[in-house]
C-alpha positions, 0 to 999 in steps of 0.5 A: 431405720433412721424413721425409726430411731428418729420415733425412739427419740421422741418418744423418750423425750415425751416420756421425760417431759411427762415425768416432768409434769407428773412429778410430785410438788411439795409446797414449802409452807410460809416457814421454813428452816434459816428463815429470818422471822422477829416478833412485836407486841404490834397491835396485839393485847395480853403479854402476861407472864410475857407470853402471847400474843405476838405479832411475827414477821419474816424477813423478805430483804435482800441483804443483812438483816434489818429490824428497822427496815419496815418494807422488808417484814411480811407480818404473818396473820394471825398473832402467834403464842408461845408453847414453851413457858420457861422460855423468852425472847428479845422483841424486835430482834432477828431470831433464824427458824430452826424447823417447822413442825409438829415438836416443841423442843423443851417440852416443858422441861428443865433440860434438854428433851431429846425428840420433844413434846409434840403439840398437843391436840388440845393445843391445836383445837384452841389455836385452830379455833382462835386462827379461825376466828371462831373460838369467841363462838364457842367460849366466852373468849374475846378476840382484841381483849386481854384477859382473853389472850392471857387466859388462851395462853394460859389454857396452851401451856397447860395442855403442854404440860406447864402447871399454870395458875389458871383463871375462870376463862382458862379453865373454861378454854382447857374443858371445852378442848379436852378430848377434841381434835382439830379439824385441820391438825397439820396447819397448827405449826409450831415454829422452833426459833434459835438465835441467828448465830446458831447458823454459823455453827458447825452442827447448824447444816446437819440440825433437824427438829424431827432427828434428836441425834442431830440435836447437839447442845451448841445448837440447843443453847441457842434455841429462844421460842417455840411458838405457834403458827396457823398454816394451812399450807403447811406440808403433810407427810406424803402417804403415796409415793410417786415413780422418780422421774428417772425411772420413768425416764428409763420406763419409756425408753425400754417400751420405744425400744419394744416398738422398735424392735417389734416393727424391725421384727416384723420387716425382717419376717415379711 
């Protein structure tokens, strides 16, 4: 017996270690909520309208906030731009992620949107082709020039649903996108920055870009940018759903106890 209940033992610990091992790991993307980000016109061009481009960079220190202490900011690659146009943000200054995701939250409005404007496909195609460093292939889009990133910015925020006054080249980028879909949409991010102090209020821990009723207006008053990330680690929805280790757990403890009881039925019988 004492062989026996030894064997159930282990056989329940392997079956916890293989839930262990089998349970499913979500990568977290290279944003997420309450992260520390701050944006530069670092080495970019363009900044018309003061759209993009942006030069973005995390926080990686340890303590309070520093936007002087350079070795502390990872930069992100590539340069980022903006969803929103009626929006604006200080450079150089400390602003917190409030999601990650697929939402901008103004959605070009005047006033609060509940639940947002998804990111538009052509949005992605352009910003996709851009991140890749493909879209001068396949437009007269220069990469390093001006006039290109204003006219990228332009041809954004009118497939967000802004009236720009576009030039020759934004048009040209707006008519290649149309009716096209991003190879890898899930790695177009966007980034819903908030000013810091927006942590210390009480709505902050309940806030979810992807549930407009936690979206109070303490919260919304605070927001700065929607801005675009490329990201191709970036999380999909999960479409399968893995077993919880717990009831794996409870799954081989239930077969040891069948063996167990079968091998005990056997003895008394012979």
């Amino acid at each position: 017996m004492k062989f026996l209940l030894r064997n159930a033992l282990a056989g329940a610990l392997l079956a916890f270690a293989w839930c262990a091992v089998a349970a499913p790991v979500v990568e977290a993307g290279i944003l997420g909520k309450n992260d520390v980000v701050k944006l530069t016109r670092d080495g970019t061009v363009g900044h018309a309208g003061g759209g993009g481009e942006f030069a973005m960079y995390k926080w990686t220190g340890v303590g309070p906030v520093n936007v002087n202490a350079a070795a502390d900011w990872q930069l992100l690659d590539p340069f980022t731009f903006c969803l929103e146009m009626n929006e604006y943000v200080d450079l150089n200054k400390a602003m917190v992620v409030g999601g990650v995701g697929n939402v901008a939250l103004w959605g070009g409005n005047t006033q609060m949107n509940l639940g947002g404007v998804p990111v538009a496909d052509a949005t992605k195609v352009l910003f996709e082709q851009y991140a890749t460093g493909v879209l001068s292939t396949e437009t007269a889009f220069q990469y390093a020039n001006a006039a290109s990133a204003n006219s990228l910015q332009q041809a954004i925020w009118d497939s967000q649903g802004y009236t720009v006054s576009t030039n020759a080249l934004a048009d040209q980028l707006i008519s290649y996108a149309a009716g096209k879909t991003a190879s890898n949409p899930g790695a177009i991010v966007a980034v819903n920055l908030f000013d810091v102090s927006a942590m210390n209020k009480s709505s902050w821990a309940a806030f979810d870009v992807d549930d407009s009723s936690t979206w109070t207006s303490e919260i919304f008053n605070l927001r700065k940018q929607d801005q675009l990330i490329y990201d191709p680690t970036f999380p999909p929805p999960p479409n399968v759903s893995a077993p919880e280790p717990s009831a794996m757990v409870i799954w081989g403890l239930a077969a040891v106890g069948l063996t167990v009881g079968s091998r005990i039925r056997r003895r008394r019988n012979s």
